[in-house]
Residue, then its C-alpha position, 0 to 999 in steps of 0.5 A: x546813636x551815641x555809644x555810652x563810654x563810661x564803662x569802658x576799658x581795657x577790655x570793652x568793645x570800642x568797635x563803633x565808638x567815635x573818638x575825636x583827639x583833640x591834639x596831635x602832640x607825642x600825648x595825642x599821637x599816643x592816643x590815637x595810635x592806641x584807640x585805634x589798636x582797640x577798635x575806636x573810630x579816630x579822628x585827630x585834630x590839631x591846628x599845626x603841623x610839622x614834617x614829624x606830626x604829617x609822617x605820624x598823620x600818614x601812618x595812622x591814616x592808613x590803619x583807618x584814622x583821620x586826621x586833620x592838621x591846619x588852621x582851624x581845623x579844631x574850630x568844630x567839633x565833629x558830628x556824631x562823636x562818642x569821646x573827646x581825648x584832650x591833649x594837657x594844655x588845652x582850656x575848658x574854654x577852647x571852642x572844641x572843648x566847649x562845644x563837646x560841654x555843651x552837647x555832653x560829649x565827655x571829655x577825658x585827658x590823656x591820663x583818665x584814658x589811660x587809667x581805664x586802659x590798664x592791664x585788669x590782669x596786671x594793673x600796675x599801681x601808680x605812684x603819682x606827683x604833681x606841684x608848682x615845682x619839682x614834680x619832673x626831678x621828683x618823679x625821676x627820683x622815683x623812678x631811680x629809686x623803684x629800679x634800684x628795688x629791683x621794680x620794673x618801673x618807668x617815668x610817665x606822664x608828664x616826663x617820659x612815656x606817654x601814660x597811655x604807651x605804659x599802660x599799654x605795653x605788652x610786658x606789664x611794668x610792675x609800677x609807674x612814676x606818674x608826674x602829673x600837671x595841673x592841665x592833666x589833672x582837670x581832665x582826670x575823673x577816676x584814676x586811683x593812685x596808689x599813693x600821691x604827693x602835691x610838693x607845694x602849691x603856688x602862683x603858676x599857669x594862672x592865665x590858663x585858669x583866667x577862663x571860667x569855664x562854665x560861663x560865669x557860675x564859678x566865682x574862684x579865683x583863677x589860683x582857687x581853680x588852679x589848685x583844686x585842679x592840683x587836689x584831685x590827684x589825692x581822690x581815692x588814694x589808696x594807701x598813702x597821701x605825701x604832703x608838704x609840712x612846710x605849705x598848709x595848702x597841701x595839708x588842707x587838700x589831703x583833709x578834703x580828698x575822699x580816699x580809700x579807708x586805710x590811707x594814711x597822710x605823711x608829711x615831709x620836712x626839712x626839719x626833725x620829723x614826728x611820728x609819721x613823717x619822713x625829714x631830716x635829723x643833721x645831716x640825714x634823710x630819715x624815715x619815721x612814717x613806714x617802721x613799726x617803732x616809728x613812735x621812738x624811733x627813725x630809719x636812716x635812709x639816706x644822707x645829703x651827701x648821698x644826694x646830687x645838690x644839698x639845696x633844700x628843694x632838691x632834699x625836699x624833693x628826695x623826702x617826696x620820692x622816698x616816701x612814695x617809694x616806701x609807701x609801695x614797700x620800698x626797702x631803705x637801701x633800695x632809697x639810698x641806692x636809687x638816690x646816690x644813682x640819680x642825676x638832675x637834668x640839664x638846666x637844673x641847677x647846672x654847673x656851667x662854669x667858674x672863673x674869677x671866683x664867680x660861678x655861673x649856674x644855669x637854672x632856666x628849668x625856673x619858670x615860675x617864681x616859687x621855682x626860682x626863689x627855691x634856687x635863689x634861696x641855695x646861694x648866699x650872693x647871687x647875680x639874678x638873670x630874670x624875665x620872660x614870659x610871667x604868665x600871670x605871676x607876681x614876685x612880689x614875695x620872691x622878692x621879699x624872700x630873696x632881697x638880701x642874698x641879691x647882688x644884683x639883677x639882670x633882666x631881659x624878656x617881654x614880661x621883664x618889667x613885672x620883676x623890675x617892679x617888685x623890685x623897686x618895691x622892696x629892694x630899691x637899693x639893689x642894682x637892675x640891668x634891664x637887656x631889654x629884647x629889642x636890640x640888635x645882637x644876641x640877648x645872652x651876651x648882654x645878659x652875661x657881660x652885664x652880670x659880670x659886671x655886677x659879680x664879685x668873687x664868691x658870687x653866683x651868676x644864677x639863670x633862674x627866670x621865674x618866667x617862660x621863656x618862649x617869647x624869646x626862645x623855642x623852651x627853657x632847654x634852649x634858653x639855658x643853651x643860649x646862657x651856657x654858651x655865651x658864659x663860655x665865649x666870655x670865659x674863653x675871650x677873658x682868658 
């Protein structure tokens, strides 16, 4: 007999409920480990395995799990299942998803498991944030912010805790950061957030959505798809939906979104903001959204000195964080300290050296177009590093947009021709140096000798790929390692 699951929660009885975890990442580790505490018959799955997941498998097989990790080990699902409990990244169409669609299991993301698990005692509000780009740095803002109020806050989701290990930990936070993907968001039915920001909308992920998932009857584009995905974190908002005044898009997701009655839209801007917005007036972040004489009058939050980069993502970025905090009641010095105390994270915007007059900036965080072209728009002349994986995007516009800042372009990666033909497209005079991947010797270096032969002083050597870089590198982090190091040995053989 099939247990009914939508009703549960933190305090039902799961005793007897049949839960197949699909996934055994740190999400679906986190999953298994607190469905289990609750009472739930585990069963995770996942078709890889390292040394890490098989000394987790062993611990929870011990308190009553199973766990199966090796190929094909999700190919079926299960008999006799109650829940699936995806882990973020897994498509609608992937068999064991399918499988559970089509017996009406439910299928419920590691962030709709979460919600449920609250604390009904001390259920803290979620502050939540997803977009294109900027969502990590966004969050982490957050977060710096609500701790300098003196809030016992945390970065989940996406970046940090696990939401389900927040949500589940014994001394209750007083609110959570929520950072949340497109991938987290599909599988997520009934979260309320207490306020939530889409930073902007564009092309990204796209070969995720190519999939209809039911068979042939939604006629969306795949980027339709990927950005109703990114409009349900503004469902049942409660008290304030953030939005981006410069990308109609999110604008138009919070006048579709079904909130709860009294919940306001605030935009942001980098540009003077009106009554009910937060922007920018010279040189300081201000608030005319969250003060009563809002009307006639704005609130100094903070400066762009005050913040770790002036570029105009990062300042976007801060206005979000700002006013999400201020929704929950945040004081403007509290925005000003948590801010001035925050510091981006490796290879955004890295500093990582200058010599000759030519600075090196490692940016590998860009995987996206709409990403790289917020980083390439920061500098006046720019050698591009681009390539890698484009996972269905086009850079056509970025192009467009960044043409007359470029001194040249240097590409490598297996999807590099994309850029190089956008390029040739709409900036056919500036300079392409293509690495390639297929050579002998370490990539970097010939990226690097190849951008300092196209730089000038005063220039910038800017790592922004636009691209995923898992074709050639394990992530980003290692991609802009690989960039640092080699910038470093050629400073260093130079000098």
């Amino acid at each position: 007999m099939r247990h009914d699951v939508e009703s549960l929660g933190r305090t039902s009885d799961w005793s007897g409920v049949r839960v197949v975890v699909a996934g055994f990442g740190v999400s679906g580790f986190a999953a298994a480990d607190n469905l289990l505490f609750l009472g739930a018959q585990v069963t995770a799955l996942d078709d890889a395995t390292t040394e890490e997941k098989a000394e987790k498998a062993r611990l929870l097989e011990t308190l009553g799990a199973t766990v199966r990790l090796e190929p094909g080990a999700t190919a079926v699902l299960p008999d006799d299942v109650d829940l699936v409990v995806t882990s973020p990244g897994w498509r609608p169409s992937a068999p064991l998803l399918a499988q559970a669609v089509a017996r009406e299991v439910p299928v419920w993301g590691e962030v709709e498991l979460a919600w449920r698990l609250r604390d009904p005692e001390r259920p803290a509000p979620w502050l939540a944030v997803t977009g294109t780009n900027g969502k990590t740095t966004t969050v982490q803002m957050l977060e710096s912010i609500l701790t300098a109020a003196g809030l016992r806050a945390a970065a989940v989701g996406n970046v940090g805790l696990p939401i389900v290990e927040a949500v589940m930990d014994p001394e209750p936070y007083d609110v959570l950061a929520v950072e949340l993907s497109s991938f987290q968001l599909h599988y997520t039915y009934s979260m309320s957030a207490e306020s939530a920001v889409v930073l902007n909308v564009a092309e990204d992920h796209l070969d995720w959505y190519d999939d209809d998932p039911a068979g042939g009857d939604d006629t969306r584009t795949g980027m339709q798809r990927y950005a109703a995905d990114k409009a349900r974190i503004y469902e049942r908002v409660q008290r304030a939906c953030v939005y981006n005044l410069a990308d109609p898009a999110t604008e138009e997701m919070v006048r579709g979104a079904e909130v709860v009655e009294g919940a306001r839209a605030i935009g942001f801007t980098l540009g003077t903001p009106a009554s009910g917005d937060v922007g920018v007036v010279e040189d300081i972040l201000v608030d005319r959204a969250f003060i009563e004489e809002r009307a006639t009058s704005a609130a100094e939050l903070c400066t762009l000195a005050d913040l770790a980069s002036p570029a105009p993502h990062v300042v976007a970025n801060a206005l979000a964080a700002a006013a999400l905090a201020r929704a929950h009641g945040v004081s403007q010095q509290a925005v000003r300290d948590g801010l001035r105390a925050f510091r981006p994270g490796s290879h955004r915007i890295a500093h990582v050296a200058e010599a000759g007059g030519v600075t090196w900036i490692d940016d590998s965080k860009a995987t996206n177009p709409h990403a790289a072209q917020s980083s390439l728009a920061a500098y006046e002349h720019v050698v591009w590093v681009a390539g890698g994986l484009a996972k269905g995007a086009r850079f056509d516009d970025l192009v467009l947009a960044v043409r007359d800042r470029l001194r040249g372009v240097v590409l490598l990666g297996r999807d590099r021709q994309v850029v190089a033909d956008a390029l040739s497209r709409h900036a056919p005079d500036v300079p392409v140096i293509d690495v390639g991947v297929d050579e002998t010797g370490d990539p970097m270096e010939r990226v690097v000798d190849a951008a300092a032969g196209l730089a000038r002083s005063g220039d910038t050597v800017l790592l922004a790929p636009g691209c995923a870089s898992m074709d050639m590198f394990t992530s980003y982090g290692a991609r802009g390692d690989a960039f640092a190091a080699a910038v470093h040995r050629r400073i260093a053989g130079t000098d």
